[in-house]
DOSESE-393674 format. One record per residue (C-alpha): residue in one letter; x, y, z; residue number from 1. Coordinates in steps of 0.2 Angstrom, whole numbers. Example, Ala and Ser with C-alpha at 12.3 -4.5 7.8 and 13.67 -1.06 7.14 Angstrom:
# residues 2
R   residu       u       v       w   num
R        A      62     -22      39     1
R        S      68      -5      36     2
# end
This chain:
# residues 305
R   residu       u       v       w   num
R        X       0       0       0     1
R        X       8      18      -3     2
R        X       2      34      -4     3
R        X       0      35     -23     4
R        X      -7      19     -27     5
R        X     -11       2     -22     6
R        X      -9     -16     -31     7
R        X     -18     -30     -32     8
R        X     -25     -39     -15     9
R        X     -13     -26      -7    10
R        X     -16     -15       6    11
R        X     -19       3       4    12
R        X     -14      19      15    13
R        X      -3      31      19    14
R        X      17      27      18    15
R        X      16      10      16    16
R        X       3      -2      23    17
R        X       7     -19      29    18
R        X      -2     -30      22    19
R        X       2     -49      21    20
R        X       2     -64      32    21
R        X      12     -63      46    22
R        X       7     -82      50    23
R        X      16     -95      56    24
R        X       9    -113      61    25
R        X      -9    -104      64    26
R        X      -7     -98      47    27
R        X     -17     -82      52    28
R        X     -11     -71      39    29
R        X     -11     -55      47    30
R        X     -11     -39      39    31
R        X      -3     -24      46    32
R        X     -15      -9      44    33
R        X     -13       8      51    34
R        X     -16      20      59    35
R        X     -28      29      49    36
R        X     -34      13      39    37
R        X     -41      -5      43    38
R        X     -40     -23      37    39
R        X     -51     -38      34    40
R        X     -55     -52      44    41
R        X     -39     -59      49    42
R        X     -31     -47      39    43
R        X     -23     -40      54    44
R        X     -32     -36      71    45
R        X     -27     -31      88    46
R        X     -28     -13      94    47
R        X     -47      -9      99    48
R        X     -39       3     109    49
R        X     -43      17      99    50
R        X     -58      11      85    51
R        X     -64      -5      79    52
R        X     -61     -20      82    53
R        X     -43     -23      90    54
R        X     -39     -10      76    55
R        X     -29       5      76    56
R        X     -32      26      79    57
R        X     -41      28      68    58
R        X     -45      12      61    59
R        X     -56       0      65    60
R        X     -64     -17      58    61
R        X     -72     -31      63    62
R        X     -64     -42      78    63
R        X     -48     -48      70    64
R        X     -50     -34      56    65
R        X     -42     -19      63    66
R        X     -26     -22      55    67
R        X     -10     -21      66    68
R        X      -7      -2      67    69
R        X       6       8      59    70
R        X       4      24      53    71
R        X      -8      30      40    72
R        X     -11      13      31    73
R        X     -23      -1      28    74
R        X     -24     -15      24    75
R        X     -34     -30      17    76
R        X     -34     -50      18    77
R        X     -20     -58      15    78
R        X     -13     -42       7    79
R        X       3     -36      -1    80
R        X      13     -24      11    81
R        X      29     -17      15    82
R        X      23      -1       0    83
R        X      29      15       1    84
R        X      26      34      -2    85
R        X      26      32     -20    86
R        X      17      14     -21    87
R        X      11       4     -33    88
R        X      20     -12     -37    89
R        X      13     -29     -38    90
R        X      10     -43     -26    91
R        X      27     -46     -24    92
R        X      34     -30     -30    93
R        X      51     -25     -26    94
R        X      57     -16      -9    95
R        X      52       0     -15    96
R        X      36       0     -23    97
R        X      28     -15     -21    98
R        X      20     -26      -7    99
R        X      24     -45      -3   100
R        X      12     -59       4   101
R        X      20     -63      19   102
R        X      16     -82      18   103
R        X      37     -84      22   104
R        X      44     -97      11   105
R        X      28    -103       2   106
R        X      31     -93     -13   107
R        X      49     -86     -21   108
R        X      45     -70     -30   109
R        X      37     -69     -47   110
R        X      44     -61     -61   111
R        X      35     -46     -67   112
R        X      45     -40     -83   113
R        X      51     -54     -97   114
R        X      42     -69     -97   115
R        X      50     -84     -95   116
R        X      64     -75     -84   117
R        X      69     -84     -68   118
R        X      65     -72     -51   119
R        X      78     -63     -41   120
R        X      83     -76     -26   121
R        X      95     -76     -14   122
R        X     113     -79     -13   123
R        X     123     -86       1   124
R        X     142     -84       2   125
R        X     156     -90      13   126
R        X     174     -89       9   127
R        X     180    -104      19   128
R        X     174    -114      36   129
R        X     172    -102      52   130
R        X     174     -87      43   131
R        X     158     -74      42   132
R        X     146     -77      30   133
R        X     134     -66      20   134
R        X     117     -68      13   135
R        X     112     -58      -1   136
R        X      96     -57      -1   137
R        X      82     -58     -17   138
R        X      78     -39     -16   139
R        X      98     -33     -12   140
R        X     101     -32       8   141
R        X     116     -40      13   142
R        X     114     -51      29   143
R        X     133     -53      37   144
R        X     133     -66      52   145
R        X     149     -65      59   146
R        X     147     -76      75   147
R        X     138     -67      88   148
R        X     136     -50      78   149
R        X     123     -48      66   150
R        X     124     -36      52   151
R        X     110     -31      38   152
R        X     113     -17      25   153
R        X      99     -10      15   154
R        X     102     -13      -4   155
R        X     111       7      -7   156
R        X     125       2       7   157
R        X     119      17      18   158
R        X     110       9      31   159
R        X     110      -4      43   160
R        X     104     -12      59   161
R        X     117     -23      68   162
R        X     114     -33      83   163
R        X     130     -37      94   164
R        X     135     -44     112   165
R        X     119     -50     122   166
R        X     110     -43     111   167
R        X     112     -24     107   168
R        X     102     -17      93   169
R        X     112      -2      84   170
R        X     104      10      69   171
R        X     120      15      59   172
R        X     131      14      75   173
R        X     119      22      87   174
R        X     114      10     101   175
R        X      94       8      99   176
R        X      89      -4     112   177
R        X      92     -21     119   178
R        X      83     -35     118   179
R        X      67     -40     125   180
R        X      67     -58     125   181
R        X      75     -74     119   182
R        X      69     -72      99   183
R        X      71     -60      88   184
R        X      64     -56      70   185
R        X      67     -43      58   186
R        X      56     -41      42   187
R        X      65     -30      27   188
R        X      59     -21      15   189
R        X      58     -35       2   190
R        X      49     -46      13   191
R        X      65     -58      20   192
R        X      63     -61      37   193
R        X      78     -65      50   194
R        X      73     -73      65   195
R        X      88     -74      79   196
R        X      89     -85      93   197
R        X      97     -82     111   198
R        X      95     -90     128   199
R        X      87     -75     135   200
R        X      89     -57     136   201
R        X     106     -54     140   202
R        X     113     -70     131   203
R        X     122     -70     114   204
R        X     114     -75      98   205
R        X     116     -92      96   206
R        X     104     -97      77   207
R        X     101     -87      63   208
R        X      86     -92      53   209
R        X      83     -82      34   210
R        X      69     -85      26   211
R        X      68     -75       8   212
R        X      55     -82      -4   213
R        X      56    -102      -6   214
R        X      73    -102       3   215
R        X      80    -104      20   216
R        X      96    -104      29   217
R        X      99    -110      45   218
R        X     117    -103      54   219
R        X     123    -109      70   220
R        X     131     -91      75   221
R        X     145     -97      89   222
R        X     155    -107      74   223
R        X     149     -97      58   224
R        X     141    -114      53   225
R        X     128    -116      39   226
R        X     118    -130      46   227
R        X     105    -131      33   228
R        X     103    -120      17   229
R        X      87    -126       5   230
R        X      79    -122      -9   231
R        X      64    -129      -9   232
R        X      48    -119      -4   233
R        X      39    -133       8   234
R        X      55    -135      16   235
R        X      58    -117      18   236
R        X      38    -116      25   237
R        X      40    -128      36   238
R        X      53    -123      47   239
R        X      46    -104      47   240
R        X      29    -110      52   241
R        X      37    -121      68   242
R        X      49    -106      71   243
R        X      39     -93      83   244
R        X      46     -73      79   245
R        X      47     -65      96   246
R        X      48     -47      97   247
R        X      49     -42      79   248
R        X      53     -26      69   249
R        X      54     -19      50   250
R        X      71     -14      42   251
R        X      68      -2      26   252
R        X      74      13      15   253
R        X      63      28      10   254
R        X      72      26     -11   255
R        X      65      46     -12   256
R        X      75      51       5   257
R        X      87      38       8   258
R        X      81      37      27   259
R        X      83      21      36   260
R        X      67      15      46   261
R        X      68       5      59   262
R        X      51       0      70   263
R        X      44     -13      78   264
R        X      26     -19      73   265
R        X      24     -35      81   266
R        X      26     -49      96   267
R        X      23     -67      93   268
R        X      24     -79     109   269
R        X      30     -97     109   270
R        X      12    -102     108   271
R        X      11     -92      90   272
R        X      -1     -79      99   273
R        X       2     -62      89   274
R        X       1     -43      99   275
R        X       1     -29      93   276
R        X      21     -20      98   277
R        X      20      -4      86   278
R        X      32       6      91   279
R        X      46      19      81   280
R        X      63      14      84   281
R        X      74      26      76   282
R        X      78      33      59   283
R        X      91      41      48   284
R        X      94      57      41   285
R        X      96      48      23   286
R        X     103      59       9   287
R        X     102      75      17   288
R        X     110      72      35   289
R        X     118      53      32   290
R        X     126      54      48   291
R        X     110      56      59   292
R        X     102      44      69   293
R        X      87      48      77   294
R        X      82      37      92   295
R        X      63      35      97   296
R        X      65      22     110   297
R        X      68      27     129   298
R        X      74       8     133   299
R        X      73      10     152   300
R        X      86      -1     155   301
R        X     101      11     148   302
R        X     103      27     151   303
R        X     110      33     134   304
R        X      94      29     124   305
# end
């Protein structure tokens, strides 16, 4: 969804519109709505808070309908997603126009230009045994596990979110917040999702999972160990739908300002229960300030946040 335009069985709205299914092994396809927008039966839900049912500010729907609130979106059943201001885009458009069905791993990407072309996909890349390895992902971020240390760049090279130690969360070198539990997901722009793994809070990451399209990779982070990397789209479904996401953000560039957006919109327990956890993060100055970072989380625990 994006301010311009929609797609189809996308979600509309105001600077990009989650739509897209979220699910898991209760395959409940959430959508993401927003704060001025709604959603579908199980396109979303959770916020009644403010209007509608479990909806958003000023949203609202049926129960289950409200569509998990961002800002000035919508959203509608089993959507597209992840838009942005200038919109448009097709079901599984590109990171900056387009939305993705959030089904991880049941689908790759389709082609949308020359028929019979092959999609984008991922690649995976590591030099010899133990050293870091990097994931290049279908729409162009960069995923760097490096044992314990996490790195994902956005496809220009200017932004990125790292997560470090037990576990920190930096925006381009500014410490954001640490974590809140024992999993952790982030969502990018072109739909991958990384769920990380620790023993708790305050314990390194000990598994990476990447899940981008019909592929998934599973790293063991202490060793810089590949343990499993497949192609094949029921595989790739079924481990995302027994892996639960924890507290779970988005990572994406505004391609008009270069700024770097960094929220959490989501929690999803060890029972696959899904809460609404909205929240702005931090953000960069993109092309007119690259070396601002502002941080919107007060994370009560530290003192420089």
């Amino acid at each position: 969804g994006n301010q311009y335009g929609g797609f189809p069985g996308g979600g509309g709205g105001y600077n990009g519109g989650f739509g897209g299914g979220f699910g898991n092994t209760t395959n409940m396809n959430f959508n993401f709505g927003n704060q001025y927008g709604g959603g579908q039966q199980y396109g979303g839900g959770f916020g009644q808070q403010y209007g509608g049912g479990f909806g958003n500010q000023y949203g609202g729907g049926q129960q289950y309908g409200g569509g998990f609130g961002n800002q000035y979106g919508g959203g509608q059943q089993y959507g597209g997603g992840f838009g942005n201001q200038y919109g448009g885009g097709q079901q599984y458009g590109n990171p900056w126009g387009g939305g993705q069905n959030f089904n991880f791993g049941q689908q790759s990407p389709q082609c949308c230009c020359c028929p019979g072309q092959r999609p984008p996909q991922g690649q995976l890349e590591q030099k010899e045994k133990g050293q870091p390895i990097e994931y290049k992902t279908s729409g162009g971020y960069t995923v760097k596990v490096d044992k314990h240390t996490i790195t994902i760049t956005d496809p220009q090279g200017k932004n990125k979110v790292e997560h470090w130690g037990d576990p920190h969360e930096n925006l381009n070198g500014k410490h954001i917040k640490d974590w809140e539990g024992k999993q952790r997901s982030i969502v990018l722009g072109d739909g991958t999702k990384i769920t990380m793994t620790a023993k708790g809070p305050h314990g390194v990451t000990d598994n990476t999972s990447i899940y981008d399209g019909r592929q998934n990779v599973q790293i063991t982070n202490g060793t810089n160990t590949v343990d499993h990397h497949s192609m094949n789209p029921r595989d790739t479904q079924f481990r995302e739908q027994r892996q639960y996401d924890g507290e779970t953000a988005i990572f994406r560039t505004n391609p008009r300002t270069g700024a770097g957006i960094y929220n959490n919109i989501y929690n999803q327990d060890e029972s696959f229960n899904m809460t609404d956890a909205y929240r702005t993060l931090g953000r960069t100055g993109g092309f007119a300030n690259p070396s601002k970072v502002e941080d919107f989380y007060d994370d009560p625990r530290l003192g420089h946040t």
